[in-house]
C-alpha positions as a Markdown table, in Angstrom:
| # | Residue | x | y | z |
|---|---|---|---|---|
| 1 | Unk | 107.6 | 97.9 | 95.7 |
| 2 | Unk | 105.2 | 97.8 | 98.9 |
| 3 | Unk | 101.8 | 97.1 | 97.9 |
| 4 | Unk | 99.1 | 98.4 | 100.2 |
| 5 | Unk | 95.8 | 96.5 | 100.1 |
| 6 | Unk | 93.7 | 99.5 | 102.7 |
| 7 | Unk | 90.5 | 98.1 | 104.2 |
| 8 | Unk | 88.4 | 100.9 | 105.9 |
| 9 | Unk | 85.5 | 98.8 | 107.7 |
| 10 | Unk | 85.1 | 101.6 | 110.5 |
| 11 | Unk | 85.1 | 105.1 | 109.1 |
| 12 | Unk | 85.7 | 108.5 | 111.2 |
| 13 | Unk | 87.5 | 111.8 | 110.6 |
| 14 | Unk | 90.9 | 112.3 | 110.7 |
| 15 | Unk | 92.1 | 108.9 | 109.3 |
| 16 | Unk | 95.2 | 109.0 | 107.0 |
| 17 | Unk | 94.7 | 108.5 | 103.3 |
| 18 | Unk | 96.3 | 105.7 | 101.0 |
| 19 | Unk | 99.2 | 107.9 | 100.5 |
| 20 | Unk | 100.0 | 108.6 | 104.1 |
| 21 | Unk | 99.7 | 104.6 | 104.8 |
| 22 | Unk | 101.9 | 104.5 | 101.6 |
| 23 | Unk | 104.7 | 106.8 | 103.1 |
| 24 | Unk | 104.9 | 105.2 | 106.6 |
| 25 | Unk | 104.9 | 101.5 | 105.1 |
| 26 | Unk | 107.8 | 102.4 | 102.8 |
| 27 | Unk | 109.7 | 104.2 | 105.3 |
| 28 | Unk | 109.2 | 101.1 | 107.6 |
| 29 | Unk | 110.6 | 98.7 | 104.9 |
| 30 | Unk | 113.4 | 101.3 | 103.6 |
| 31 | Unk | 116.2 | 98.7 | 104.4 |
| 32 | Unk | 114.1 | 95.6 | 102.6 |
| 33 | Unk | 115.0 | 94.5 | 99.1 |
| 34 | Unk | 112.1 | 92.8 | 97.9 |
| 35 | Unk | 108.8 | 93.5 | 96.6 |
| 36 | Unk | 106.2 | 93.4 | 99.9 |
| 37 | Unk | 102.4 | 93.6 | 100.1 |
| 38 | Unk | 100.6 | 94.1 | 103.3 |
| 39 | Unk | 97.0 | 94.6 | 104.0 |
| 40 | Unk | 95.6 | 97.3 | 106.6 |
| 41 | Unk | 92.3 | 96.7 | 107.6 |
| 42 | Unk | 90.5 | 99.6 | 110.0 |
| 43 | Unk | 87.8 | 98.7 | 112.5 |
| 44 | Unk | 85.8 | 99.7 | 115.5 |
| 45 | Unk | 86.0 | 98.7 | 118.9 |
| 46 | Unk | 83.7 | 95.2 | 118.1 |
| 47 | Unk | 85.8 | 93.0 | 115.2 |
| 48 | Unk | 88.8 | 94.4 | 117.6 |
| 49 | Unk | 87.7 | 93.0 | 120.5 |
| 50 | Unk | 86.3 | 89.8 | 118.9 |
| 51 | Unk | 90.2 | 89.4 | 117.2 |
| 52 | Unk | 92.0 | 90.2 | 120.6 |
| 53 | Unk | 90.1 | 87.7 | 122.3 |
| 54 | Unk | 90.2 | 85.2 | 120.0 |
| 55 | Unk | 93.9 | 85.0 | 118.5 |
| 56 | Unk | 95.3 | 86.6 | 121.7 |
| 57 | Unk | 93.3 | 85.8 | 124.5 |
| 58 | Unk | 92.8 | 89.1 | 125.8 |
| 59 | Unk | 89.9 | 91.0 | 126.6 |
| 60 | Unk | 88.8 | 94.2 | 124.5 |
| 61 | Unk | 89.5 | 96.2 | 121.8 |
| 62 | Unk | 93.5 | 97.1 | 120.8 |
| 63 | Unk | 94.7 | 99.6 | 118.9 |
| 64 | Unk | 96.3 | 97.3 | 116.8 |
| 65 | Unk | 96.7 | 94.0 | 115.9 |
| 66 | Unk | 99.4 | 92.6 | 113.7 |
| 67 | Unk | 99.3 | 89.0 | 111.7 |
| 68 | Unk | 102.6 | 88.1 | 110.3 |
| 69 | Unk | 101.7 | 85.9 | 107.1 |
| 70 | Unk | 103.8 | 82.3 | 106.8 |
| 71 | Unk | 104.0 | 80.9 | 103.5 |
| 72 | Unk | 103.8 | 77.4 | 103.5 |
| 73 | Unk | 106.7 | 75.3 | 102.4 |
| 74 | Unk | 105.5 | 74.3 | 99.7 |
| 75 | Unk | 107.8 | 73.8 | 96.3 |
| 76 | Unk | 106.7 | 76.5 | 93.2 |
| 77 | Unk | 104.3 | 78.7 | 96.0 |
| 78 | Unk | 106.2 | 81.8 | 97.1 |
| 79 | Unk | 104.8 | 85.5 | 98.5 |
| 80 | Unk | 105.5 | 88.6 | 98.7 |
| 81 | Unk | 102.5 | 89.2 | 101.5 |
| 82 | Unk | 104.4 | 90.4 | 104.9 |
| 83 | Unk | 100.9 | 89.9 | 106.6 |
| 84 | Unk | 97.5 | 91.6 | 108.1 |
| 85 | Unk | 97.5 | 95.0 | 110.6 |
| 86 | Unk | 94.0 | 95.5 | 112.0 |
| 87 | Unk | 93.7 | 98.6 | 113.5 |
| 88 | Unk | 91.1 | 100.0 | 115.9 |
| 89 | Unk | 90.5 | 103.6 | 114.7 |
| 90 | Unk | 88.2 | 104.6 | 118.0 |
| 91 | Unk | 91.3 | 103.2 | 120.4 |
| 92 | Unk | 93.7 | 104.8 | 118.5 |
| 93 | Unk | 92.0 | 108.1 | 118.3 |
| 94 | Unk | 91.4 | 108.3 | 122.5 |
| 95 | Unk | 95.0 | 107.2 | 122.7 |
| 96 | Unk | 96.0 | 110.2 | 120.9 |
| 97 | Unk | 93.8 | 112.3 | 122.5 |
| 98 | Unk | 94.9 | 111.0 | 126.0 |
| 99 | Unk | 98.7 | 111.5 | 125.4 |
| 100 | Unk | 98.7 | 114.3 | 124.0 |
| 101 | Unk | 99.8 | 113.5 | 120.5 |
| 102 | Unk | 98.6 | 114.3 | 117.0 |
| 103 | Unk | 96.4 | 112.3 | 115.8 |
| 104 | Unk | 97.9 | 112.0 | 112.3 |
| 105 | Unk | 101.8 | 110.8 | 114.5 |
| 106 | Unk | 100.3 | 108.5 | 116.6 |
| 107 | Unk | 98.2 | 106.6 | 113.3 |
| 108 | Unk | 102.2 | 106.9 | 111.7 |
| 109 | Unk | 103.4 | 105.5 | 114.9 |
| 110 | Unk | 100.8 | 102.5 | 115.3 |
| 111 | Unk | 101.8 | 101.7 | 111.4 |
| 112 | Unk | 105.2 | 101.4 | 111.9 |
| 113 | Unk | 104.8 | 99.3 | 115.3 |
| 114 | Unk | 103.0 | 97.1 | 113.6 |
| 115 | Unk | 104.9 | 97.2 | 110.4 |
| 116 | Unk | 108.2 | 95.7 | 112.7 |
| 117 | Unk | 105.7 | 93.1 | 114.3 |
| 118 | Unk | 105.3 | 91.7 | 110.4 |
| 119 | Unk | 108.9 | 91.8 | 110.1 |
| 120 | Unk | 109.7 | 89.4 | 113.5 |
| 121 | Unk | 110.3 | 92.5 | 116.0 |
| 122 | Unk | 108.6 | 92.6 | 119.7 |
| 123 | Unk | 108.3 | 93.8 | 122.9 |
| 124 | Unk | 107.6 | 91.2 | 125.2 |
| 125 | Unk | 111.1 | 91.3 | 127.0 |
| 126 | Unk | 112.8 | 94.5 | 128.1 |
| 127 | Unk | 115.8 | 94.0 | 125.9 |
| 128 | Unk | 113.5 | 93.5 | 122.8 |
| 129 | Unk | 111.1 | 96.1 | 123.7 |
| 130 | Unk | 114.4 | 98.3 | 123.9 |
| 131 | Unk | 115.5 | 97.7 | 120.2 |
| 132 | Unk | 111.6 | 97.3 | 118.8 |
| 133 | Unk | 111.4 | 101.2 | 120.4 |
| 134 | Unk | 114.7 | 102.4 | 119.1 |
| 135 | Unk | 113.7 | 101.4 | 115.5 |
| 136 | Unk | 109.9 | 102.6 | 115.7 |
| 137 | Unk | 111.8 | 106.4 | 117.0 |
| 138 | Unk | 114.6 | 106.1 | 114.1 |
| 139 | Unk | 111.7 | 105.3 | 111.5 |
| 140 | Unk | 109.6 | 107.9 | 112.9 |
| 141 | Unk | 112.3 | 110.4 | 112.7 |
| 142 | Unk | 112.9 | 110.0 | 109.1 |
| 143 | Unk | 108.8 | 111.2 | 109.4 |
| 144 | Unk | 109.9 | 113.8 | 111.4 |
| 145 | Unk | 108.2 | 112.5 | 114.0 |
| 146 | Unk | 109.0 | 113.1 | 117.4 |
| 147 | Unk | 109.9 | 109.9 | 119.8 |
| 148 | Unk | 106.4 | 109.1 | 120.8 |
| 149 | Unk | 107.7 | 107.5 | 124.3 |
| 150 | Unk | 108.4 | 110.6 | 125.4 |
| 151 | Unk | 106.5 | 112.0 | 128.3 |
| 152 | Unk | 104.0 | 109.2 | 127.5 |
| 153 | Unk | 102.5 | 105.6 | 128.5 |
| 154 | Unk | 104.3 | 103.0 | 126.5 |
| 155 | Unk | 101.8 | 100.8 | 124.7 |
């Protein structure tokens, strides 16, 4: 079971509920065999910025930020937490706006992105941007979700 632990700091229309998060997580983790929990915490532009800069070096707000969680090794303490995605609603919103997308698909998309960050996935070569992308579309199709790279900026 994937528990959800949903923290809605920043607050604006068109957010998905719990059960939308629900579905995307789930369909994210389809192929893991243990229990997960993972907490998604929404924001504005501000606590974005301030994380970015501070864990990441990088000026201004993201749409999303993702914290994989490392137990320590430590004998008798185990965890199911995957980790923490902070997500910028405001950057996400213009960034659905901008390319053309729904907003409800690209808040699926951002989850899932950030959902394969907890899991060890990323995109900072070419080759691992090229499998990170291939799962995000095959997870997103399952959503029936069209490929959000196409005719779009990559992120």
């Amino acid at each position: 079971m994937n528990f959800l632990d949903i923290q809605n700091i920043f607050v604006s229309s068109g957010q998905p509920s719990q059960e939308q998060f629900q579905l995307w997580v789930d369909t994210a983790l389809d192929n893991i065999n243990q229990d997960t929990e993972i907490v998604i915490r929404i924001v504005g532009e501000p606590e974005s910025a301030q994380l970015n800069e501070q864990y990441r070096h990088k000026r201004g707000a993201t749409n999303i930020l993702s914290f994989p969680f490392e137990a320590p090794d430590i004998a008798g303490i185990e965890s199911d937490l995957l980790g923490d995605l902070v997500i910028c609603a405001p950057v996400l919103e213009r960034e659905a706006q901008q390319q053309n997308k729904t907003l409800s698909d690209h808040w699926a998309h951002i989850v899932v992105h950030g959902v394969l960050h907890l899991l060890g996935y990323d995109h900072i070569n070419n080759d691992d941007a090229e499998i990170m992308e291939q799962k995000e579309i095959a997870i997103l199709h399952k959503l029936t979700i069209n490929n959000p790279y196409t005719g779009s900026n990559h992120e």
